[in-house]
C-alpha positions in Angstrom: 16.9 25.8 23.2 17.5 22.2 23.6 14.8 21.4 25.2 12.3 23.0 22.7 11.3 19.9 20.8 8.5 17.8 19.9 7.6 15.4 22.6 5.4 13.1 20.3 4.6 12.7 17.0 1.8 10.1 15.0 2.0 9.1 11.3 -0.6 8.2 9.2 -0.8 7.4 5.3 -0.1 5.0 2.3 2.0 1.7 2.2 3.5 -0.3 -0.6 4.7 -3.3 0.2 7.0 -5.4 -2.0 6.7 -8.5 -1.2 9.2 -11.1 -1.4 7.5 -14.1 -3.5 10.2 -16.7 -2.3 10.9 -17.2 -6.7 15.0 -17.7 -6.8 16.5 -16.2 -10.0 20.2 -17.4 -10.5 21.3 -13.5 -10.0 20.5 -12.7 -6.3 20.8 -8.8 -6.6 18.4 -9.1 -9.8 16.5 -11.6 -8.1 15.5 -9.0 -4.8 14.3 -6.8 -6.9 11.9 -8.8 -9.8 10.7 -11.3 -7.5 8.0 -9.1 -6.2 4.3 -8.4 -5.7 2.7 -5.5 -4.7 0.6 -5.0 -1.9 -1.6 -1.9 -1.1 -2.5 -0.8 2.1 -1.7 1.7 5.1 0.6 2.8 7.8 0.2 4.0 11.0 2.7 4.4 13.6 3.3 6.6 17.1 6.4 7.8 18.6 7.3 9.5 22.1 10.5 11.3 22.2 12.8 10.6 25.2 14.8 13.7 24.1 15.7 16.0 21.5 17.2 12.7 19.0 16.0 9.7 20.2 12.1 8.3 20.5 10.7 4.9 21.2 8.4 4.1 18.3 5.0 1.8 17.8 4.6 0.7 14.0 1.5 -1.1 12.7 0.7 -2.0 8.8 -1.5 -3.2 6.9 -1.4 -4.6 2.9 -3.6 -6.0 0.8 -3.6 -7.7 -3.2 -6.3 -10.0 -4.8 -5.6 -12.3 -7.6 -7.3 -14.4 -9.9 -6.0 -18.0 -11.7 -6.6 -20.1 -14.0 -4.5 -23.5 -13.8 -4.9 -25.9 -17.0 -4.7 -29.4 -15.3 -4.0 -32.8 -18.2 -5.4 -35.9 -16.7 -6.2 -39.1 -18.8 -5.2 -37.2 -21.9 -7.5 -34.0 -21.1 -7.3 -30.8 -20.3 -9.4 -28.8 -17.8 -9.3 -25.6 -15.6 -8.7 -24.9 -12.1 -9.8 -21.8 -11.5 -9.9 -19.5 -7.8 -9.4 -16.0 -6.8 -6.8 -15.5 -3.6 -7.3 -12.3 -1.1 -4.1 -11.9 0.3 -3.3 -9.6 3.4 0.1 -9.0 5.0 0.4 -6.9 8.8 3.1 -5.9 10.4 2.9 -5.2 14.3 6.4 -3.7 15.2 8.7 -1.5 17.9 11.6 0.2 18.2 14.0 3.1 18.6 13.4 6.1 15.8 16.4 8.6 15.7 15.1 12.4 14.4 15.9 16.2 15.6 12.8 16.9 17.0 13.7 20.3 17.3 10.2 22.8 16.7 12.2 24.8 14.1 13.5 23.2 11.1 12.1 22.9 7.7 13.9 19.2 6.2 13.8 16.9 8.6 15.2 13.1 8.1 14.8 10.3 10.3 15.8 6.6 10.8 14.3 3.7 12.6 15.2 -0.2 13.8 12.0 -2.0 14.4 11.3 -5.5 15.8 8.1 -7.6 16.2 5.3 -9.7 14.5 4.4 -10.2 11.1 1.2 -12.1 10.0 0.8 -13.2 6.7 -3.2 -14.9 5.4 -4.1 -16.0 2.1 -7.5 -16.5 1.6 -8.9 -18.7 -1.2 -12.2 -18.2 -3.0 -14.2 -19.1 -5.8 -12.5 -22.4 -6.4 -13.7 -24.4 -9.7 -12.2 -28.1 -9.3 -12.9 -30.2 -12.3 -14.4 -33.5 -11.1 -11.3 -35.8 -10.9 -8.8 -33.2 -10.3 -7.1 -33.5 -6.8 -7.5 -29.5 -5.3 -6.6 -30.1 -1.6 -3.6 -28.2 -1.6 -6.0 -24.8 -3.0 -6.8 -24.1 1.0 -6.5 -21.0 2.9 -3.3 -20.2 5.2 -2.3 -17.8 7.9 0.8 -17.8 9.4 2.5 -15.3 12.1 6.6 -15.2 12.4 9.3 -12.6 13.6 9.2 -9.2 11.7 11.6 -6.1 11.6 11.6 -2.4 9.5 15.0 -1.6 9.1 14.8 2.0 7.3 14.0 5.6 7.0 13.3 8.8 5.4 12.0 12.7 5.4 9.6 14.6 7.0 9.4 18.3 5.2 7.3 20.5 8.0 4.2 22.2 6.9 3.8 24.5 9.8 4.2 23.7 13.8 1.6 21.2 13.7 2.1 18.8 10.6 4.6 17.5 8.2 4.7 16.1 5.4 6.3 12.4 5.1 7.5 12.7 1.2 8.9 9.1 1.5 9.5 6.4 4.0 11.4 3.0 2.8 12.4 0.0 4.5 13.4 -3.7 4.8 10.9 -5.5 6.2 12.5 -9.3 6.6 9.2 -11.6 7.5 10.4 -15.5 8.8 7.9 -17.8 7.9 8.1 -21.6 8.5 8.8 -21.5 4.6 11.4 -19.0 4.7 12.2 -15.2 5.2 10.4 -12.6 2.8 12.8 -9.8 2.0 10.1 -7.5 1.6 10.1 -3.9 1.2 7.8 -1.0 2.3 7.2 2.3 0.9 5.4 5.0 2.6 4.0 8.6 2.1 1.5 10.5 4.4 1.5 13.0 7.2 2.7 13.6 10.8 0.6 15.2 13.6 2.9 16.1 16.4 
């Protein structure tokens, strides 16, 4: 019947975040897609289904990436090395509508979402080797927090009454940062408990 449907549902699993590096190529098309680093993390989000199609959703991520540099500086005609390793973490604290037949049968079952809220973005900076000389104020760590959104979707495949399977989950997930917007894009796999 129409009413037989899943009143809730909660997600859990793997993220992969490309994130925008703010690089401009000439080509903007080519440039969305090579301008990019990858961030690891997780997923987690909760929904509660006002009816059989339509559920208010909570969405929280988290990603991660370290890196390591090594910046040759020339002063006075030599050259030395700044070196530091960056832990960088991006979060994603969203809500929204999600639009899904909840319907208990049903093997396939695709979704889509609009999501609004807070993105926080920190870049931690360790290690740092400044050669005596060498001017390395600007090597500090930052956190910034700025209006978020996950614009996207994908499909559940139902193990039995219980749990699905997410297979994939993709979305733009716009950041706006005092320095600009990341066009950044998630990707997600992992299970639903309903």
């Amino acid at each position: 019947s129409t009413t037989d449907y899943k009143r809730s549902e909660f997600f859990v699993g793997y993220s992969n975040n490309q994130v925008d590096t703010g690089a401009d190529s000439e080509d903007s098309v080519q440039n969305f897609f090579d301008d990019r680093l990858t961030f690891h993390g997780f997923n987690a989000s909760g929904v509660v289904n006002v009816n059989r199609y339509v559920g208010i959703k909570a969405d929280v991520s988290g990603t991660y990436r370290k890196n390591d540099f090594s910046i040759p500086v020339t002063t006075g005609g030599t050259t030395r090395t700044i070196s530091f390793n960056t832990d960088s973490s991006l979060y994603n604290f969203l809500g929204g509508v999600q639009v899904k037949d909840n319907a208990s049968g049903g093997r396939l079952k695709p979704f889509a979402y609009a999501l609004a809220g807070a993105g926080h973005g920190r870049i931690k900076v360790k290690d740092l080797s400044c050669p005596t000389g060498v001017d390395c104020t600007d090597f500090i760590s930052e956190s910034e927090t700025g209006l978020a959104g996950a614009f996207g979707g994908g499909l559940d495949i139902r193990l039995n009454d219980r749990v699905d399977f997410r297979a994939i989950k993709v979305d733009y997930n716009p950041i706006r940062f005092d320095s600009g917007t990341q066009h950044n894009v998630r990707i997600g796999v992992g299970f639903v408990f309903k």
